[in-house]
N, C-alpha and C positions, 0 to 999 in steps of 0.2 A: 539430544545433544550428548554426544561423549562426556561425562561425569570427569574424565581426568584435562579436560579443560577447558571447565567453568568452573567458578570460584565453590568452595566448600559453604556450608550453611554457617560453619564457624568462621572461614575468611568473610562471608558477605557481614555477618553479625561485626566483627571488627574492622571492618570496612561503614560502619553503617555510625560506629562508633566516633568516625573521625569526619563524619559528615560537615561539620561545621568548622573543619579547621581548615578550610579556604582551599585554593588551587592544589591540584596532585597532576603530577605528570607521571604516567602508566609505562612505562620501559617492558615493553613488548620483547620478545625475544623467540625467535619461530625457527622450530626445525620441520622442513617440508618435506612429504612422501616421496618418492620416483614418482609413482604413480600416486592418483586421488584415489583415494576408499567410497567411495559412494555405499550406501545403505542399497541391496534388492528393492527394485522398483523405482528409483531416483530415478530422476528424466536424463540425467547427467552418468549414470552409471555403466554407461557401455562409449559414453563420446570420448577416451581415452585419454582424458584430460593428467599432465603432467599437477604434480599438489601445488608447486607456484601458482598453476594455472589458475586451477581448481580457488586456491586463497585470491584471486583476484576479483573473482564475482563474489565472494565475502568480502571483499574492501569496496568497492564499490558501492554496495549498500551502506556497510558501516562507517565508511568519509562521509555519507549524508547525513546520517545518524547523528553520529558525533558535531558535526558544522549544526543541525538545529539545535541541538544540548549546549552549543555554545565552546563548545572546543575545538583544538587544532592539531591537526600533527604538526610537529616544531621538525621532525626529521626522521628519514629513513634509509637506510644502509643496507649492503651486504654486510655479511662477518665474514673475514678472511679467513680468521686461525685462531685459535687457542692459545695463546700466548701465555698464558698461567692457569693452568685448570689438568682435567682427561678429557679421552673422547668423549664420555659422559655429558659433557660440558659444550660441545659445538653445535651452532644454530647456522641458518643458512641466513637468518637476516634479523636487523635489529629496526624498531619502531619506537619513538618517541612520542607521544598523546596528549597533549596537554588537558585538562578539564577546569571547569573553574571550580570547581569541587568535587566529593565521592559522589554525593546523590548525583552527580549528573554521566558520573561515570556507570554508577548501577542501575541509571535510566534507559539504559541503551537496548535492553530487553522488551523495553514500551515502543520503540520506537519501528514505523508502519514498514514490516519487510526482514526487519531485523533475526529474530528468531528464525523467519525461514532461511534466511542467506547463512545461517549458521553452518546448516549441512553441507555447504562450500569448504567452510575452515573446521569441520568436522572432517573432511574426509582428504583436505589437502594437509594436516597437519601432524605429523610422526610424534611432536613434541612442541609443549608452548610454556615458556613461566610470563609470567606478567606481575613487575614487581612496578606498589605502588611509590612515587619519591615525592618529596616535597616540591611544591611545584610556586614559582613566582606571580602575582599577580598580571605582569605584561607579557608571561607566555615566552619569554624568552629560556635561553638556555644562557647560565652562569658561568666565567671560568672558576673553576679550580683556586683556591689558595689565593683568592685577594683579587 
């Protein structure tokens, strides 16, 4: 697994920390290759797969994952533009994950397929933050301001 995205020993440790403070929803945020980076030797590394592409057989495992951990995605998007930020700052798509909590979020490494389907969103992913947010018991999304 690319080290620049999966969590650090210090984010997991602080993540590990908030274990019991209920729901988190993970706001995904992905900037995708032209093309998928595949590792020499990958069964995938010559079938010319576009990174979208590539991130779609990493979703496909990881929606199973996440659904027996008891989470949901609440929602997913394109990102248009940068509307307040630099280029630094643009992603080609945004994901919203609900979990009923951290531990079920940092269980996703246990789960059967998971780690290998990684080399997908290893080699379809130019850029990724994953910011964790306080997340509601009924998985919903909140408005703003009341």
């Amino acid at each position: 697994m690319r080290a620049d995205l999966i969590p650090t020993d210090a984010q997991i440790a602080a993540l590990l920390e908030r274990a019991g403070d209920g729901p988190v929803v993970m706001l995904n945020l992905n900037r995708y290759r032209e093309s998928a980076q595949y590792d020499a030797g990958h069964p995938d590394a010559d079938a010319g797969l576009s990174g979208r592409e590539a991130y779609l057989r990493y979703g496909v495992v990881a929606l199973d994952a996440i659904g027996r951990l008891g989470g949901r995605v609440l929602w997913h998007t394109d990102a248009r533009m940068v509307a307040v930020g630099t280029a630094a700052d643009t992603f080609d798509e945004v994901v919203a994950v609900w979990y009923p909590d951290t531990t079920a979020f940092l269980r996703l490494v246990e789960q059967p397929g998971y780690v290998e389907a990684h080399a997908h969103r290893d080699a379809a992913l130019e850029r990724a933050v994953v910011i964790a947010t306080a997340g509601e018991i009924s998985a919903t999304l909140s408005p703003p301001f009341g």
